[in-house]
C-alpha positions as CSV (number, residue, x, y, z in Angstrom):
1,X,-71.9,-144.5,47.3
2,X,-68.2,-144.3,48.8
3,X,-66.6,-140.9,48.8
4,X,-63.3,-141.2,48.2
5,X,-60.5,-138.0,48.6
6,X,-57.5,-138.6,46.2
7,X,-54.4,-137.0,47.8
8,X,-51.6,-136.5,45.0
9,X,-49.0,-134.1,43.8
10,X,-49.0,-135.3,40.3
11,X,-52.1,-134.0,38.5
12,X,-52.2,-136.5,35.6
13,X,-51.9,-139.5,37.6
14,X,-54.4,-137.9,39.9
15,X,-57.1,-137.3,37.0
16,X,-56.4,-140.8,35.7
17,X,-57.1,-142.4,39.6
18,X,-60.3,-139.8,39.6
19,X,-61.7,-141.3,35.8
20,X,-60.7,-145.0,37.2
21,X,-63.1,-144.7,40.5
22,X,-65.8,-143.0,39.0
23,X,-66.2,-145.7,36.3
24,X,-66.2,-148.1,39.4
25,X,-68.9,-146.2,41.0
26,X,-67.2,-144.6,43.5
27,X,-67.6,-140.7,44.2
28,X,-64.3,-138.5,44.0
29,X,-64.9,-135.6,45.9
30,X,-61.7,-133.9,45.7
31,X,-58.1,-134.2,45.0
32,X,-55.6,-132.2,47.4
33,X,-51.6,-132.0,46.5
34,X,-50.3,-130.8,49.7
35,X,-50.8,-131.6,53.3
36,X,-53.0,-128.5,54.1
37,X,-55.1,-128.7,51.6
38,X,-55.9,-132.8,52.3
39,X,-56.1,-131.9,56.1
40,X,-58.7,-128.9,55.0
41,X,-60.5,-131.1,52.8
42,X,-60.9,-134.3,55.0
43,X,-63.0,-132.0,57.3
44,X,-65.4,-130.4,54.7
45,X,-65.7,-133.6,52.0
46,X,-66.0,-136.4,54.9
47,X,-64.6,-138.4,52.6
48,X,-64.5,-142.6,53.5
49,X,-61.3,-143.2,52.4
50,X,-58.1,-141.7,50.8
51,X,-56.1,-142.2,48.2
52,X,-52.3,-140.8,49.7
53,X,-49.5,-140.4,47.6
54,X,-46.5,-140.3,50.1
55,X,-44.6,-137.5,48.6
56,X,-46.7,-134.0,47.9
57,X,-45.7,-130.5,47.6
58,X,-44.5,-129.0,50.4
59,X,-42.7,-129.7,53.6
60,X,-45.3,-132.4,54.8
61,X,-46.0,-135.7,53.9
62,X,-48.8,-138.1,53.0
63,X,-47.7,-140.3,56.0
64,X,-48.3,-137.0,58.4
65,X,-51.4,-136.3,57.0
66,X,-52.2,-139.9,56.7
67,X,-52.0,-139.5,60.8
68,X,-54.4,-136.9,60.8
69,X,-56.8,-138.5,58.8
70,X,-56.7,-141.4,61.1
71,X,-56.3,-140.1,64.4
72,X,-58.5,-137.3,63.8
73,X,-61.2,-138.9,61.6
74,X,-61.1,-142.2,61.7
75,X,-60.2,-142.5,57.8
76,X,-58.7,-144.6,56.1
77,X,-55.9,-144.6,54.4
78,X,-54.3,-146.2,51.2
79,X,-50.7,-145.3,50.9
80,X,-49.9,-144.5,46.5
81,X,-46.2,-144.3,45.4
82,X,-44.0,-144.8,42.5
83,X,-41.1,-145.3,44.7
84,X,-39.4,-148.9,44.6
């Protein structure tokens, strides 16, 4: 089963993306909303892909901690946004 991390600020949208996966078959095994919390959790939840919503709480970006998980990990990444 993939493990996917969901990385967004906006909890309803997160727990919809969360319901969604799981009914795909797909394993959520955590949702971050700020940069810190995503880098923390990409080490201890291994996930094999993220879910990254571009804006989050907090001074840092998806797109930084999109470079982490990349360069770091080797995750990767799907970019989220509600920006046009």
């Amino acid at each position: 089963m993939k493990k996917v991390l969901i990385v967004e600020d906006e909890f309803s949208i997160a727990l919809d993306l969360e319901v969604y996966l799981e009914e795909l078959g797909y394993e959520v095994v955590g949702i971050a909303d700020h940069y810190e919390q995503a880098i923390e959790m990409m080490e201890t939840e291994k996930p094999h892909i993220i879910l990254m919503d571009i804006h989050l709480k907090g001074s840092k970006t998806g797109i930084e901690a999109a470079k982490i998980a990349y360069q770091t990990y080797r995750i990767p990444v799907i970019f989220l946004s509600a920006l046009t």
